[in-house]
N, C-alpha and C positions, 0 to 999 in steps of 0.2 A: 324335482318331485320324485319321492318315493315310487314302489311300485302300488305300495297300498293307496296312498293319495291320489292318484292316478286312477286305480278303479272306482275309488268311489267318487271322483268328479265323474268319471263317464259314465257311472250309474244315474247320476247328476242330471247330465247333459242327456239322458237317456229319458226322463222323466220331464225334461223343455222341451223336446219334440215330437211330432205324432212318429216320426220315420227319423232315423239318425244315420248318416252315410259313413260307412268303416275311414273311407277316404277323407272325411270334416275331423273324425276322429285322430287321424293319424297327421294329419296340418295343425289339430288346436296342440296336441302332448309331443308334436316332434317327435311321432317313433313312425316305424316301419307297418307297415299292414300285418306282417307275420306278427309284429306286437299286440295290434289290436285284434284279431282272432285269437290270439295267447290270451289276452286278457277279459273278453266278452265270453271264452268257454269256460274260464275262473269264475266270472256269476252265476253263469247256468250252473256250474258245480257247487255253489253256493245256494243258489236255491231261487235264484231271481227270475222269475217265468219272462222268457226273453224268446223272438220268434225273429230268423232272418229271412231276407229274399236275395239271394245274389241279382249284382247289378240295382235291386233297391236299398236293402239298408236292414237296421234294427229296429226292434220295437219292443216294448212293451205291454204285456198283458194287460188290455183294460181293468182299471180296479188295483192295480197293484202300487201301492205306494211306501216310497223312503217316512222313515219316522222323523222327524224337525231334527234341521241340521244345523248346527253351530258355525258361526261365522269367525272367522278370523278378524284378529286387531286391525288388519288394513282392510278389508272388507268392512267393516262398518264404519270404517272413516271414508271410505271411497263411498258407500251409501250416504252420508252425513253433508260430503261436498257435494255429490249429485245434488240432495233436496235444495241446497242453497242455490243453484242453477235453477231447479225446476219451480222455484217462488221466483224468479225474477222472468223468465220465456216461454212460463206458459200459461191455458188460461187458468180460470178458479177451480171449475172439474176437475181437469187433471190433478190439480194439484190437490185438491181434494182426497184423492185417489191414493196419491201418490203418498201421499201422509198417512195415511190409511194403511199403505204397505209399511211404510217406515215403525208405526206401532209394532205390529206383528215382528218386524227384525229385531226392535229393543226388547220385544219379549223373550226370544230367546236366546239372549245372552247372557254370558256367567255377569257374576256383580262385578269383578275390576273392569269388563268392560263396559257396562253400561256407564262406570263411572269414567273411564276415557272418553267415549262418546259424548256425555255430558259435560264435560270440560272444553270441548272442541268446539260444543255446538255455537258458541257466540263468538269464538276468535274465525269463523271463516266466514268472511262478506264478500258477496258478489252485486256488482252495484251497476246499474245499468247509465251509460251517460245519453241516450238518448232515448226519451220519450214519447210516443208517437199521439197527435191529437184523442184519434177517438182512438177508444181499446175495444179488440175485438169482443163477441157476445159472449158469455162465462162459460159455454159449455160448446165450444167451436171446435176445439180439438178434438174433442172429446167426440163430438156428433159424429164429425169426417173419418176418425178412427175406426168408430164402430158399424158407417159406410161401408169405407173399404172393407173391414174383415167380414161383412156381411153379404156383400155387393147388392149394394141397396142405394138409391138417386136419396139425394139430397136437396131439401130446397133453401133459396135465401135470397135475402135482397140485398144486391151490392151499389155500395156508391160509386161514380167515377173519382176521379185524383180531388177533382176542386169541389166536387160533394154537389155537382152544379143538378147530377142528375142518375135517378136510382130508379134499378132496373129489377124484376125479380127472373132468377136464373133454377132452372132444373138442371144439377150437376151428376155427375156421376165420379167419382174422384177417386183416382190411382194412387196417390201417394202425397207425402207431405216434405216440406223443407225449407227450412231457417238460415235465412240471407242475410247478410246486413242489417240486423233489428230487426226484421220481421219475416212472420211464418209465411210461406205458399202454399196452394193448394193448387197440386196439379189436376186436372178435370176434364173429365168431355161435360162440354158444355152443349143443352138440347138447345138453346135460344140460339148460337153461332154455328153449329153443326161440325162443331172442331175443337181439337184441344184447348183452353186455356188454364193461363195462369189466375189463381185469385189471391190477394193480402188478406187475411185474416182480418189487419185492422179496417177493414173500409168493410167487414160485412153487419149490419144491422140487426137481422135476424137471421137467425141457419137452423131448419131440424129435421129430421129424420125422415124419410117415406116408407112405406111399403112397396113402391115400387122397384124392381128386379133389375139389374143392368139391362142396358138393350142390346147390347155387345160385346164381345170378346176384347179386352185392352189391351194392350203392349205392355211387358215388363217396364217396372217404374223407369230402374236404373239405365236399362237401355234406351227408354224413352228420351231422359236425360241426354245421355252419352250425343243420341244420336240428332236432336234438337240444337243441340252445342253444336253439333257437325254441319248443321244447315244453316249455321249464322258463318259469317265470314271473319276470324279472328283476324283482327290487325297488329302490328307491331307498331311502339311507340317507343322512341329514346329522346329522353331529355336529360338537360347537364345545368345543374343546380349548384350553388354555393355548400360546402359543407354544413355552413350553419343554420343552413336551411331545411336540412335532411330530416332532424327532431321535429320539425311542427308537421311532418309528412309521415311518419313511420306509423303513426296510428291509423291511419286508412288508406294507406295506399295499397293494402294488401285488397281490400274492397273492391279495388279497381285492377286488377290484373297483376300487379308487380310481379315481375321473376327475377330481375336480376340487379345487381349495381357495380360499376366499378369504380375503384378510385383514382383519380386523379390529379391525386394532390391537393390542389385549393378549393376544387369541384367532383363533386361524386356524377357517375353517369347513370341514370336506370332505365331500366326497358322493362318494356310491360304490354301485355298479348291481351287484349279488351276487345270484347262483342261491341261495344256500347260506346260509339267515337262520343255525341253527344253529351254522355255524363262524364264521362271522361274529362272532355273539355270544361266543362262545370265547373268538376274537381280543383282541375290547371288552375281556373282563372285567380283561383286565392292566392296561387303564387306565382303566379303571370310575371309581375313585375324583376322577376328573377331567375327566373325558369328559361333557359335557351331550350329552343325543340329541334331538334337532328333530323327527326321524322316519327311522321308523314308531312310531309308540305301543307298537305289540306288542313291540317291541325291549327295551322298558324291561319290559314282561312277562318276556319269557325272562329277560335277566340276572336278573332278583328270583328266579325258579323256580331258576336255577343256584345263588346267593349261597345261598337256603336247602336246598339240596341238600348245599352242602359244608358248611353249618353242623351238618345232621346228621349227616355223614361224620366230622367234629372230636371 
């Protein structure tokens, strides 16, 4: 990147946040800190009402805005793939939203590339292979987004797994994330007096409160981190027929996979899983094939499942 392209993305990036740190600047362009003080006193000499704090950051004069900026050829195709994502994982709001934004970007492009983008737009499909019973309420994402950035409870009624029994929940909710087909909502929940998880698709109704958080939350990400830290990861190696390996590769990554070696006739893999139970699940489809190295108890569960469904039969 030029030195000119380089200013005017950070003038950019400078317009994305209330506070921009010299140090995020000098991680996103790869330069040195000397660079970006060389380059943020180029604006101010320019004329860009710009105000710092050492140790905080940059900012922006409220009021002050870039005039519509032209997207590049990849840039509006890397916009064109996202929307084809965000029709297939999320709810009808968002995507609402999100098409909404997509207008505005085909506006301001020259004519060959709207006509690029209009040529792409039916050769990229994203196709989902699994569909979950019920689909979450239209405007779920959307609700919990505007929660969070608000810090405001949320209310809803959620079902359990087999829908035997629905409960209504006052949430307060941290952050969001997309597992295995479906969206989370991590939360203090006021019914359990403790963090939970909720699926998106098992909620019924979910909308907004007026009421305030009642507490201070943990950062999402560390939440995460550190929740993973309190489950006990297991190690798991099994040694499978090579030809077995393709009806695996689609979801085993779901379940922990880290590694495989080869073997020659037999591939080995190992795989670090919170979740011995699903795990075993997983197994049982290729049980019949599958040697387990370890954990011992593994070969426990599968045996407890096998004769579980033998008395189901």
């Amino acid at each position: 990147m030029n030195r000119f392209d380089r200013i005017t993305a950070i003038l950019i990036q400078l317009q994305s946040k209330k506070i921009v740190k010299a140090q995020d600047l000098a991680d996103r362009f790869e330069i040195s800190l000397r660079t970006v003080y060389r380059d943020i006193r180029s604006l101010e000499e320019a004329g860009v009402p710009l105000y710092g704090e050492a140790g905080v950051g940059y900012s922006l004069v409220d009021g002050y805005r870039l005039p519509p900026i032209m997207f590049t050829r990849e840039e509006a195709m890397t916009f064109v793939t996202a929307e084809k994502f965000m029709a297939q994982f999320t709810d009808a709001a968002t995507r609402s939203s999100y098409q909404s934004a997509m207008y505005k970007m085909k506006a301001v492009l020259r004519g060959d590339e709207k006509d690029l983008v209009e040529n792409i737009e039916d050769r990229i499909l994203v196709r989902k292979r699994f569909q979950p019973q019920q689909s979450a309420p239209e405007n779920a994402l959307d609700c919990i987004l505007q929660c969070i950035a608000e810090q405001r409870a949320a209310r809803l009624h959620y079902e359990t797994f087999d829908a035997q029994q629905r409960t209504e929940r006052t949430i307060e909710p941290i952050g969001i994330f997309h597992e295995n087909q479906f969206w989370y909502v991590v939360a203090w929940c006021h019914l359990r007096g403790d963090y939970r998880q909720f699926r998106t698709d098992r909620m019924t109704q979910i909308c907004a409160t007026d009421t305030p958080f009642h507490k201070k939350h943990p950062d999402f990400k560390e939440y995460l981190e550190q929740s993973e830290k309190n489950h006990a990861v297991e190690t798991v190696v099994i040694r499978v027929p090579k030809k077995i390996v393709a009806y695996m590769q689609g979801q085993r990554h779901y379940f922990g996979f880290a590694a495989e070696t080869d073997l020659g006739t037999h591939v080995e893999m190992t795989f670090h899983t919170l979740y011995m139970e699903g795990f075993a699940r997983w197994l049982l489809m290729f049980a019949d094939h599958a040697e387990i190295v370890q954990p011992t108890h593994l070969k426990t569960q599968l045996r407890d499942l096998v004769a579980q469904i033998s008395q189901n039969l």
